[in-house]
C-alpha positions as CSV (number, residue, x, y, z in Angstrom):
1,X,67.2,156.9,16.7
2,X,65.2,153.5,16.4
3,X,68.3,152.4,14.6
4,X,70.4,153.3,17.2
5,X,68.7,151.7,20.3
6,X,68.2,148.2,17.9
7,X,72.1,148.4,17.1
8,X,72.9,149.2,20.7
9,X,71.0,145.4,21.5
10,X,72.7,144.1,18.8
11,X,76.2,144.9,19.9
12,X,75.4,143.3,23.4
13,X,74.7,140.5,21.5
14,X,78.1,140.1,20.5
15,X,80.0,138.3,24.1
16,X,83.3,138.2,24.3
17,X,83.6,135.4,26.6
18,X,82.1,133.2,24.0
19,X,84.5,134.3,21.7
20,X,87.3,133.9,24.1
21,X,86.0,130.4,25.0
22,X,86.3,129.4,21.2
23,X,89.7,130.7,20.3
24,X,90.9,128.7,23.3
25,X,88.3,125.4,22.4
26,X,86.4,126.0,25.8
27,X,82.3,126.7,25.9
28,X,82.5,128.3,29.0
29,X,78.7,127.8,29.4
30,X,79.8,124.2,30.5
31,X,82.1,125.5,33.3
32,X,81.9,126.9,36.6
33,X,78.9,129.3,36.6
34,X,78.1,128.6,33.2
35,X,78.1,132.7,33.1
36,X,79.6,134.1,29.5
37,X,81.2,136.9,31.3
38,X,85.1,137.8,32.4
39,X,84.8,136.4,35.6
40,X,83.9,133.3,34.6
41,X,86.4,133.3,31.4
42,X,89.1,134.0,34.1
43,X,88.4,131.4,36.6
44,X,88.1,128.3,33.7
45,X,90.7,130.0,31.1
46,X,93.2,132.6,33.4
47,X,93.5,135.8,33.5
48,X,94.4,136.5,30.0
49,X,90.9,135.4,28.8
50,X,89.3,137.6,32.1
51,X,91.1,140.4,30.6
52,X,90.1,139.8,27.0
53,X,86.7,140.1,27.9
54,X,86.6,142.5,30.3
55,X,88.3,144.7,28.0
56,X,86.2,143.5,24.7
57,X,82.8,144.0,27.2
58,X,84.0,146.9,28.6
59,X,84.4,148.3,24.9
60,X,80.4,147.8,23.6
61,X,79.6,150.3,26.2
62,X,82.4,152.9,25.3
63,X,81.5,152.6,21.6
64,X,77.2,153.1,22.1
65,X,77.8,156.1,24.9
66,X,80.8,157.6,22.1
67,X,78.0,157.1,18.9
68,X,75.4,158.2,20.4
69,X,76.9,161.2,21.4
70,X,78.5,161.3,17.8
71,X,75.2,161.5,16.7
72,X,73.7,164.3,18.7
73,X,71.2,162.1,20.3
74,X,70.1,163.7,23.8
75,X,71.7,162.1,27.0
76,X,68.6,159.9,28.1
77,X,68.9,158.3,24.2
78,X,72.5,157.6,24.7
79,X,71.7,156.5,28.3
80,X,69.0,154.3,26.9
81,X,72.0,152.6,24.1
82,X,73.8,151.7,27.1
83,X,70.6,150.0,28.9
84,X,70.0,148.6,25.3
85,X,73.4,147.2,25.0
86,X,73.7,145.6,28.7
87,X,70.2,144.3,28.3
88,X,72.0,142.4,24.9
89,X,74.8,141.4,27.0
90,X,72.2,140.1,29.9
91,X,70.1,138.1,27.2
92,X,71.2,137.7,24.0
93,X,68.9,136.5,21.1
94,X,70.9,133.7,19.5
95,X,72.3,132.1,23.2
96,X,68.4,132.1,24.3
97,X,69.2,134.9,26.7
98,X,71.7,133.1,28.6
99,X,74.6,135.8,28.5
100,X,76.5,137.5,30.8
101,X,75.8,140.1,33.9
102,X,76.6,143.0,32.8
103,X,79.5,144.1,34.9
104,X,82.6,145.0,32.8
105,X,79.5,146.6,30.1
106,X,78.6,148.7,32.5
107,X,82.1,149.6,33.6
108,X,82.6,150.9,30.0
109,X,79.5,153.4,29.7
110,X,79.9,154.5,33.2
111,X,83.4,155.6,32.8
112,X,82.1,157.5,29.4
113,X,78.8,158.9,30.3
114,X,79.3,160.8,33.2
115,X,82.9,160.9,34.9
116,X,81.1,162.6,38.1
117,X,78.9,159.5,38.2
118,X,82.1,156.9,37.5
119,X,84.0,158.5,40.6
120,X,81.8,158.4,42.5
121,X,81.5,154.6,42.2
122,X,85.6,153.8,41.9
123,X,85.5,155.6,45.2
124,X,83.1,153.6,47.0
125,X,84.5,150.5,45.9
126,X,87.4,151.3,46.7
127,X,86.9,152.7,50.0
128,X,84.5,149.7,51.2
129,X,86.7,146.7,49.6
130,X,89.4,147.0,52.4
131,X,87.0,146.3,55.2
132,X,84.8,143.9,53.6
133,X,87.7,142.1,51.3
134,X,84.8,140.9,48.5
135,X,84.9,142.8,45.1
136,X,81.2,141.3,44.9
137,X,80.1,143.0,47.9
138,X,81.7,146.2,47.4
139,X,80.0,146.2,43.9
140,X,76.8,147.2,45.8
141,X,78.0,150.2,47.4
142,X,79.5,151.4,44.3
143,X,76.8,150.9,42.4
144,X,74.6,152.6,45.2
145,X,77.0,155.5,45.4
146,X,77.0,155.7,41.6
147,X,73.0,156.3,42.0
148,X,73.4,158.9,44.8
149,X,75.5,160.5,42.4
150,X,72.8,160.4,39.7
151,X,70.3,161.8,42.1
152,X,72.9,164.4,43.8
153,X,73.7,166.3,40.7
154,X,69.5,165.9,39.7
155,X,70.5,164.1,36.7
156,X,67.5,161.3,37.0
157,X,65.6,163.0,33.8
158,X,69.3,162.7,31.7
159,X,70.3,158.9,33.5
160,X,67.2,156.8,34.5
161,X,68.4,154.0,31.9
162,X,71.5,153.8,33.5
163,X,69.8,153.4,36.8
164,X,67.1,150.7,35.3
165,X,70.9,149.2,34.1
166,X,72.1,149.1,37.6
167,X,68.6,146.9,38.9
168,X,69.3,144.7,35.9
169,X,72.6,144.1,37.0
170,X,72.4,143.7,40.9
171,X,69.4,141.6,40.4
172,X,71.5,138.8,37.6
173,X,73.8,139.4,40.8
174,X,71.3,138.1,43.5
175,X,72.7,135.0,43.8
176,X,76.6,136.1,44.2
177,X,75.9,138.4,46.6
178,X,73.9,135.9,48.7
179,X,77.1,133.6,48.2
180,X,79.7,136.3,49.0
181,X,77.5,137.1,52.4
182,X,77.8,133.8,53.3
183,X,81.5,134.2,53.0
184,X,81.9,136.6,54.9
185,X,80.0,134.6,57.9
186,X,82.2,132.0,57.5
187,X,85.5,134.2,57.5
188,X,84.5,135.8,60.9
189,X,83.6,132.7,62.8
């Protein structure tokens, strides 16, 4: 299982963005937000490199939830690769933890782990993005409505890591929420 949890890090390791940026000669980290994630990719490159590595993000997770579960390993150990792998996303070794923010990683084990759990957020966000028109924003009540649906179904025992996930990710976030709010402010006056 050790093995496991170390090769779920090492997979996050691997960002897509960066390789994105290369194929096209572009080190995102120099651009924008300096973030090696999709949104960033898209904004500098287009959408073609967004959805290269949302896709390519999306896929770590899909692959530790799928081989974990390949391996018979119980659901807080498979929930625990896909903390392991967004934490190698969030801070990868060899980039001096500068990485991405976990978004489209998390996407891919929360559609796998627990479709219950990735309803529940697809229909927040897309109940609360009409009204508030920020994709940023609305992150926060699906990720909220994701954790009511953890504790709802008493599943906390099973999906803890993918809560601890969820903090990770809304606090790398802090900063584009606070922007996004601001926004918002400005659109209404």
């Amino acid at each position: 299982m050790i093995v496991y949890f170390i090769a779920s890090f090492l997979l996050g390791n691997i960002l897509t963005a960066w390789w994105v940026g290369k194929f096209y000669k572009t080190d995102l980290r120099n651009h924008r937000s300096g973030n090696l994630g999709a949104r960033n990719a898209g904004a500098v490159i287009g959408k073609g490199a967004f959805l290269l590595t949302f896709l390519g993000d999306a896929m770590k997770g899909v692959i530790v939830i799928l081989a974990g579960r390949y391996l018979g390993y119980a659901e807080w150990a498979v929930a625990l690769g896909g903390l392991l792998v967004i934490c190698g996303h969030m801070f990868p070794i060899w980039l001096k933890g500068k990485g991405g923010k976990g978004i489209a990683t998390f996407v891919g084990i929360g559609l796998i782990f627990n479709l219950l759990f990735a309803i529940a957020f697809s229909v927040a966000f897309f109940l609360v993005i009409p009204f508030i028109r920020s994709a940023t924003l609305s992150m926060i009540f699906a990720y909220l409505a994701y954790i009511g649906a953890v504790f709802y179904f008493d599943e906390v025992e099973s999906a803890w890591p993918i809560i601890v996930a969820i903090v990770l990710i809304m606090y790398r976030h802090r900063f584009d929420f606070q922007q996004s709010i601001g926004e918002q402010k400005w659109k209404r006056s």
